[in-house]
PLY file of the C-alpha trace (Angstrom):
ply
format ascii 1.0
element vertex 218
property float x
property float y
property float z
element edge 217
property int vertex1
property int vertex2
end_header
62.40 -110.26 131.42
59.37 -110.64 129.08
58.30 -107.98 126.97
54.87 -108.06 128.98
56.85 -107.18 132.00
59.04 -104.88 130.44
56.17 -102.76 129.35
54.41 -102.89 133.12
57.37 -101.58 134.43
57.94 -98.57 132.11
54.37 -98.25 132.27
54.30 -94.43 134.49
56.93 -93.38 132.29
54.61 -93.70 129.61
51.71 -92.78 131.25
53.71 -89.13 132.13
54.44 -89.06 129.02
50.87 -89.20 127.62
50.13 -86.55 130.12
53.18 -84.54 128.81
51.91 -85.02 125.03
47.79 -84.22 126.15
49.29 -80.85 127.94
51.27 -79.72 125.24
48.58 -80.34 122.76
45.87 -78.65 124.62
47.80 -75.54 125.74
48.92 -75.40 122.27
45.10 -75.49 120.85
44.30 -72.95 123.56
46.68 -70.48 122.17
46.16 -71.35 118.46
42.48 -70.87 118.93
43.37 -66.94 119.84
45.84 -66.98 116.86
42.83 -68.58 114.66
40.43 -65.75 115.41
41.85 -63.17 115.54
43.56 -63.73 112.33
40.27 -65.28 110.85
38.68 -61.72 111.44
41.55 -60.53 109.77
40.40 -62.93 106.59
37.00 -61.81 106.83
37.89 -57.53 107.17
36.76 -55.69 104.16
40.38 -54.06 104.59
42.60 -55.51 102.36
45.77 -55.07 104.34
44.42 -56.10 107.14
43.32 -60.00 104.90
46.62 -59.71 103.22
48.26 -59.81 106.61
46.20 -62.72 107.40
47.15 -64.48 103.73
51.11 -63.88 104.56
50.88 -65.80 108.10
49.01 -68.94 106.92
50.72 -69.55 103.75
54.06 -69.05 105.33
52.99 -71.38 107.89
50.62 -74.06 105.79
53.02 -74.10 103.37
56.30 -75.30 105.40
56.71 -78.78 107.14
56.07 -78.78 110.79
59.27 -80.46 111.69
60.75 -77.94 109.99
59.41 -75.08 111.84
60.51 -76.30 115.62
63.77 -77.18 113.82
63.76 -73.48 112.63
62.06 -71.64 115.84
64.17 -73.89 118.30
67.76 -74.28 117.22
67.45 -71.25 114.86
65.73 -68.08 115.82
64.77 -68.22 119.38
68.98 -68.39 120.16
69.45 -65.44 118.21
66.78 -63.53 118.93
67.07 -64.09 123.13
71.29 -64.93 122.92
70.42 -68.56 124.29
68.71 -71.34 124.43
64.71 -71.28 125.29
63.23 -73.82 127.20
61.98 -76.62 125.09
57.93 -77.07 126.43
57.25 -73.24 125.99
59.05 -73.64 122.35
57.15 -76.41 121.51
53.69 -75.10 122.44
54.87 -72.10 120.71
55.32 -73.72 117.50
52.34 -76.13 117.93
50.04 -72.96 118.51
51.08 -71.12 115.59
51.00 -74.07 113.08
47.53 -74.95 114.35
46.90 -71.23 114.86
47.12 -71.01 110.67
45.01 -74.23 109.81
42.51 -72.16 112.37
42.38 -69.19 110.87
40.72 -71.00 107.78
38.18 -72.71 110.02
37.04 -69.68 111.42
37.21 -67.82 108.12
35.02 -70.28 106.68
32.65 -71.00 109.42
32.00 -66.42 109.82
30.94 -66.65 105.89
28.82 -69.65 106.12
26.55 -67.39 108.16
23.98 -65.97 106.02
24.81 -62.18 105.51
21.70 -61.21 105.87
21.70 -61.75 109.45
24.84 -59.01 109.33
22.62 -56.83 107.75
19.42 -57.31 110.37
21.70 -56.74 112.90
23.01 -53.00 112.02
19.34 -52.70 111.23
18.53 -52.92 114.84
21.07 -50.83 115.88
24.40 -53.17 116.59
27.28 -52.07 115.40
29.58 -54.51 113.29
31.29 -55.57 116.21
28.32 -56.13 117.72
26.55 -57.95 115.34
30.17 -60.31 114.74
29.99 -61.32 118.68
26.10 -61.17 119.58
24.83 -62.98 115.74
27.64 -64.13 113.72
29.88 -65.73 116.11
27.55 -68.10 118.36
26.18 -69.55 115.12
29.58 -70.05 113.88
31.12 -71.28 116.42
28.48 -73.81 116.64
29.73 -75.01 113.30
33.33 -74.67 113.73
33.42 -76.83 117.20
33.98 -80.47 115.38
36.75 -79.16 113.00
38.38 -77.63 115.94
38.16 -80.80 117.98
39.57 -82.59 114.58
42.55 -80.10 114.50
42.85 -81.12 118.51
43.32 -84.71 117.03
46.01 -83.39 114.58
48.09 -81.74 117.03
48.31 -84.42 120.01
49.88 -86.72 116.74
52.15 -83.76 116.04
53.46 -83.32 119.15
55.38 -86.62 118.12
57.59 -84.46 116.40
58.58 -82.43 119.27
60.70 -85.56 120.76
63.32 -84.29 118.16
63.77 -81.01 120.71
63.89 -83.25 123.84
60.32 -82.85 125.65
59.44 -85.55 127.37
56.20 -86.15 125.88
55.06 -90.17 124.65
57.51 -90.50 121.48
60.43 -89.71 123.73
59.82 -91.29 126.52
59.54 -94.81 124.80
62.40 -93.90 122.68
64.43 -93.09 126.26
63.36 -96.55 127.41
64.01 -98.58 124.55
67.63 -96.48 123.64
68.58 -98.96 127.11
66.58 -102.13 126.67
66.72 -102.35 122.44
63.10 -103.41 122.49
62.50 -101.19 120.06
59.58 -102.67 117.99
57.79 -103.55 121.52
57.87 -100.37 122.92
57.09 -98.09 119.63
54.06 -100.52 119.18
52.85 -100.19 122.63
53.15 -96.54 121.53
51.00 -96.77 118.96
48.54 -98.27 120.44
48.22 -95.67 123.18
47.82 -92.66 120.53
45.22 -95.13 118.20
43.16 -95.58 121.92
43.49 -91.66 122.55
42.81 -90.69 119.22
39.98 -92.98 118.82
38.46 -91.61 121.71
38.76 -88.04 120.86
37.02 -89.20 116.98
34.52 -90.74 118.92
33.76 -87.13 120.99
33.63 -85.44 117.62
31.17 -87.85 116.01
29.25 -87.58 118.92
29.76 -83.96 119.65
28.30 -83.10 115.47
25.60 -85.56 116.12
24.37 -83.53 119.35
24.87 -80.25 117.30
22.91 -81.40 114.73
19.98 -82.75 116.86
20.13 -79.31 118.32
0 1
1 2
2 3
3 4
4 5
5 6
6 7
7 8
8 9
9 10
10 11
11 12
12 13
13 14
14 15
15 16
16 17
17 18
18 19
19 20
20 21
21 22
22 23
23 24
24 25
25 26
26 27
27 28
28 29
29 30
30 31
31 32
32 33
33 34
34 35
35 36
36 37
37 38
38 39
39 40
40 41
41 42
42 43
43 44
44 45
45 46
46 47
47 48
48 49
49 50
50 51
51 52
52 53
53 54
54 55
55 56
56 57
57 58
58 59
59 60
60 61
61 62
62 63
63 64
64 65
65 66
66 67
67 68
68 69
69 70
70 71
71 72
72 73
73 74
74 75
75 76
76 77
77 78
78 79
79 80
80 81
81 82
82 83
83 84
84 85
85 86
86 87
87 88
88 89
89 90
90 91
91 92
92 93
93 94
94 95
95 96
96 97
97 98
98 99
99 100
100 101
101 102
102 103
103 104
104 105
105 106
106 107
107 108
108 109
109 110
110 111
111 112
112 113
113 114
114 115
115 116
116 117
117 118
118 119
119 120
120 121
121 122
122 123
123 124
124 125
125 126
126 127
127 128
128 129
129 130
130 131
131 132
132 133
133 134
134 135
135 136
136 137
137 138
138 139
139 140
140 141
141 142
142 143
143 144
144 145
145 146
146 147
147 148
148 149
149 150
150 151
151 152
152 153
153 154
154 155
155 156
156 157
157 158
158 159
159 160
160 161
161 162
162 163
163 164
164 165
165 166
166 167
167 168
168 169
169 170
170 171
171 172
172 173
173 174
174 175
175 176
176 177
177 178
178 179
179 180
180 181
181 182
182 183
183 184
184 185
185 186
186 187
187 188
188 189
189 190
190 191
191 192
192 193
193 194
194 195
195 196
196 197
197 198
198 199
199 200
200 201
201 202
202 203
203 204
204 205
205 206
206 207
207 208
208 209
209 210
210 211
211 212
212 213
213 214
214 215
215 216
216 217
């Protein structure tokens, strides 16, 4: 059989796991974007505790490998912490949301003081309180200004979740590497691979570009 036909016919494997690796990446984003501000409010508290807290959790986690850290969370802690093993999605978008969760924190932190803070101080003029001011002033503008680096770290994790084919989820990387492990094919099937995270990736870029230029005009 030609590799043409070889490729048709493993072609809903792949397909599922695209799917698999597009779920994975957007749950994870999901949570990490919780992780990214509340901790970036943390970075931006005039209570130094409360930004040293903040400091701890994204150097510890900006400052190991990824690979490392499912390695760690998966075949490490999570047995002794529950006495066996966890199911492999819910670690992976566990350790997916708190590695993006850190490089989030740092958007968020820097999109909150690229507001002016005079428009912090207009707003307890008129009576808000800070909280008030952060979510009614501070945080639509941000936000605003934070969406295409968000999007960008969406790009980063769907190539990440590559890695999580070394914990057996069945997301694109594994399920080429469980086709050609019976066929040997593989430089066809890694390349046909690549090609389907260059077309996704290209689209989501594409989004992004388009997304700033609409944000822009606006």
């Amino acid at each position: 059989m030609d590799t043409v036909s070889l490729i048709a016919d493993a072609a809903p494997l792949l397909m599922k796991g695209l799917e698999n690796t597009v779920k994975v990446a957007f749950l994870s984003l999901l949570f990490a974007t919780i992780l990214g501000l509340s901790f970036g409010l943390l970075r931006v508290s005039k209570r130094p505790i409360l930004q040293m807290i903040a400091k701890v959790y994204v150097s510890i986690i900006r400052g190991t490998p990824l690979y490392v850290q499912v390695i760690f969370f998966y075949f490490g802690l999570f047995p002794l912490v529950f006495g066996r093993a966890t199911d492999a999605v819910s670690a992976g978008i566990f350790v997916l949301s708190l590695n993006a969760g850190a490089y989030l924190v740092e958007i968020f932190r820097a999109g909150i003081e690229s507001i002016d803070k005079g428009q912090m101080e207009a707003g307890r003029a008129i009576g808000f309180s800070h909280g008030q001011t952060m979510t009614y002033i501070i945080m639509p503008q941000a936000i605003k200004r934070m969406i295409p680096a968000i999007v960008n770290q969406f790009i980063i994790s769907i190539k990440d979740t590559s890695l999580l084919a070394t914990i057996g989820i069945a997301e694109l990387t594994f399920s080429a590497q469980t086709i050609y492990a019976v066929n040997f094919k593989a430089f066809e099937f890694l390349g046909a691979v690549g090609i389907m995270y260059w077309i996704l990736i290209n689209v989501l870029t594409w989004f992004s570009h388009w997304l700033e230029r609409r944000l822009a005009a606006g």
